[in-house]
C-alpha positions as CSV (number, residue, x, y, z in Angstrom):
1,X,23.0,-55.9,-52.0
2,X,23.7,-58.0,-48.2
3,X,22.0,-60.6,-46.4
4,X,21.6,-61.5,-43.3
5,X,20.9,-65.0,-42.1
6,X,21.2,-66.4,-38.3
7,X,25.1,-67.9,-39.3
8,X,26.0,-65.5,-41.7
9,X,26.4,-61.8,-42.8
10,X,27.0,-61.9,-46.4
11,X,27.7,-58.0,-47.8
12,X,28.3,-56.9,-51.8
13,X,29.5,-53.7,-53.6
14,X,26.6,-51.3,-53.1
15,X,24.4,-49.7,-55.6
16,X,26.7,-46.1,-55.8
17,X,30.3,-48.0,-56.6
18,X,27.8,-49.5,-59.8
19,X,26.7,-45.7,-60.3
20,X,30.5,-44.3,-59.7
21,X,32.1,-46.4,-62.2
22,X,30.0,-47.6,-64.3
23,X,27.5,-44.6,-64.7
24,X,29.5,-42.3,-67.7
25,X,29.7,-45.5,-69.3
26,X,26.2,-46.1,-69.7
27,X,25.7,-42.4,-70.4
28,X,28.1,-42.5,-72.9
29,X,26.3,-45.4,-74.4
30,X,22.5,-44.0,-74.1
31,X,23.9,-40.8,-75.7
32,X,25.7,-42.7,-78.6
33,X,22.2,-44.9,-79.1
34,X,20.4,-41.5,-79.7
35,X,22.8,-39.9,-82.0
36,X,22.4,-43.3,-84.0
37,X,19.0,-43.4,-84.1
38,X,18.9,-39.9,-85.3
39,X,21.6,-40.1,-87.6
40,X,21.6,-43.7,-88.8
41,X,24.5,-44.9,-91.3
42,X,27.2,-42.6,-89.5
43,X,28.8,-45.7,-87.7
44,X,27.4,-44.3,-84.7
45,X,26.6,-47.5,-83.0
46,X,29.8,-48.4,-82.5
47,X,30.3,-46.0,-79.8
48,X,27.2,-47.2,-78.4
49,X,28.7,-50.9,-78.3
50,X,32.0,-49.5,-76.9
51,X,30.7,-47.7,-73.9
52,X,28.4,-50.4,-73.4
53,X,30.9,-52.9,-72.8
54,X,33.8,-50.8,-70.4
55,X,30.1,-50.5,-68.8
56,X,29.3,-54.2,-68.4
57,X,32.7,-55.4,-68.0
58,X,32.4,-52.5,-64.8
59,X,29.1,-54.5,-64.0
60,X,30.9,-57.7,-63.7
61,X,33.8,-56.5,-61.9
62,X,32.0,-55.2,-58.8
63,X,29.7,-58.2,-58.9
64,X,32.6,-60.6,-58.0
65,X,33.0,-58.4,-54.5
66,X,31.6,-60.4,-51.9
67,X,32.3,-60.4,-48.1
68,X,30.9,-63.6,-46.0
69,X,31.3,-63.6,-42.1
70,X,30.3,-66.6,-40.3
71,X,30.3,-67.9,-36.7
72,X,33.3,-69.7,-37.9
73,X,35.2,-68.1,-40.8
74,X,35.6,-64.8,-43.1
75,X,35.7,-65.0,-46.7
76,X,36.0,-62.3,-49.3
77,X,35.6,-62.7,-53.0
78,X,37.5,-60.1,-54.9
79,X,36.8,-58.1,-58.1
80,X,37.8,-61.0,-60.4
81,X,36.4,-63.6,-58.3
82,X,39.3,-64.7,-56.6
83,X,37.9,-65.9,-53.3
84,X,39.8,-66.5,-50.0
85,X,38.8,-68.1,-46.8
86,X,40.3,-67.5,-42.9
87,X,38.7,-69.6,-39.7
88,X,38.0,-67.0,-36.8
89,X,40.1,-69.3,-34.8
90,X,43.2,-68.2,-36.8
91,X,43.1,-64.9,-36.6
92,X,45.0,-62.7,-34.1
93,X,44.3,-59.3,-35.4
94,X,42.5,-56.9,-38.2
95,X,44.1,-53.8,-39.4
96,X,42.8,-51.0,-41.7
97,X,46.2,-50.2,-43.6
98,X,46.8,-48.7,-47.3
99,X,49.1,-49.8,-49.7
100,X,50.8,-46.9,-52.0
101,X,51.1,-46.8,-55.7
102,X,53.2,-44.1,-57.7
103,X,51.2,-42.9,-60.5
104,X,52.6,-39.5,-62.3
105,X,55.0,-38.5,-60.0
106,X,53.1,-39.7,-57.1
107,X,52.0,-41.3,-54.1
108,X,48.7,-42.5,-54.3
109,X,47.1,-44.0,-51.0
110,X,45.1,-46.9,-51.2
111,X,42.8,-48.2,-48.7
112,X,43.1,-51.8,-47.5
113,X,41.7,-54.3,-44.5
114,X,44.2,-57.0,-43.6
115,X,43.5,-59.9,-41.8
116,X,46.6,-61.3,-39.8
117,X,46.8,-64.6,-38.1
118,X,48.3,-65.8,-35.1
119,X,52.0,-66.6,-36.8
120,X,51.7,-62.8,-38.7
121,X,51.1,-64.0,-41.6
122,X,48.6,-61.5,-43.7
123,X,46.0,-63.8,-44.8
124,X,43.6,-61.9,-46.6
125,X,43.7,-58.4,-48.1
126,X,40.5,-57.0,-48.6
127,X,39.6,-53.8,-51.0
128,X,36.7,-51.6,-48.6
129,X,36.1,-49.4,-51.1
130,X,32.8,-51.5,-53.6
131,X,31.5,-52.0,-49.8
132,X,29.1,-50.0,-47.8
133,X,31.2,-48.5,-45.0
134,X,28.4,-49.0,-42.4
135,X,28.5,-52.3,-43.4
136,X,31.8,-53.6,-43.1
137,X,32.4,-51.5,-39.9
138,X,29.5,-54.4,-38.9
139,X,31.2,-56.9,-40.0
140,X,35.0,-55.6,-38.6
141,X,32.8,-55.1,-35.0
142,X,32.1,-58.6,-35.2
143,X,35.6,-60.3,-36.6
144,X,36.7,-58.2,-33.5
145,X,33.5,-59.6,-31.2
146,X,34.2,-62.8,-31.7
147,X,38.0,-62.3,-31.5
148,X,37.6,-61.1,-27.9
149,X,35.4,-63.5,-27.0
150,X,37.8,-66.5,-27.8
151,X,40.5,-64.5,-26.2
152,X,38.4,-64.2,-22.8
153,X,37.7,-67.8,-23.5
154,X,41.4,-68.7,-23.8
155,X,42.3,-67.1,-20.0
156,X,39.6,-68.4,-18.5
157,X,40.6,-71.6,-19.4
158,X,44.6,-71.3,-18.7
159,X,45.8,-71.9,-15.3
């Protein structure tokens, strides 16, 4: 699910957000194939088809997650592959925040990275959850790395 090369780190949803949502689904649709094979003409496979399709489209959806850190920029591809790109250069600080949502009467906390730039401007939001968490507390360690490193950089080289 991640790869590792000598200018990248390149992370994807891991195998247990596939399992977590996508795993009743295929259940659902292994169950339905043997009641139609054992009870053929009862319209059976249509359940079958159903649940395999909420399954795939599942599938799909947590394939487009993708996180890319290089030495010189961050991108992260989203569920519906909607991708967006920040140069290390430009950003001043990363924050693990959650966004709310009111759903029945209430609050529901959703976690959420942000990526802020230098004129505090939020220019990527990024969903942790497809992601392994030992993973991206890699890749935060070195967004934050490298941001320390161009800050040391930047008083060394101011009078």
């Amino acid at each position: 699910m991640n790869s590792l090369t000598s200018n990248s780190k390149i992370i994807r949803a891991t195998l247990i957000s596939y399992i977590v949502l996508s795993g009743i689904w295929v259940l659902l649709a292994i169950g339905y194939i043997f009641l139609a094979l054992s009870k053929p003409g009862k319209g059976l496979e249509t359940g079958a088809i159903l649940a395999g399709i909420v399954s795939l489209i599942w599938w799909i959806w947590l394939w487009g997650f993708k996180l890319t850190v290089s030495n010189e920029y961050i991108e992260y591809r989203d569920g519906f592959f909607r991708s967006s790109k920040v140069y290390l250069r430009e950003i001043a600080d990363v924050k693990n925040v959650s966004i709310e949502w009111n759903m029945f009467g209430r609050k529901i906390k959703i976690p959420r990275i942000n990526v802020i730039t230098h004129n505090k401007i939020i220019a990527m939001r990024i969903n942790p959850k497809p992601f392994g968490h030992r993973e991206l507390q890699e890749i935060l360690k070195l967004l934050k790395r490298s941001h320390d490193h161009r800050q040391s950089r930047w008083l060394e080289e101011s009078p």
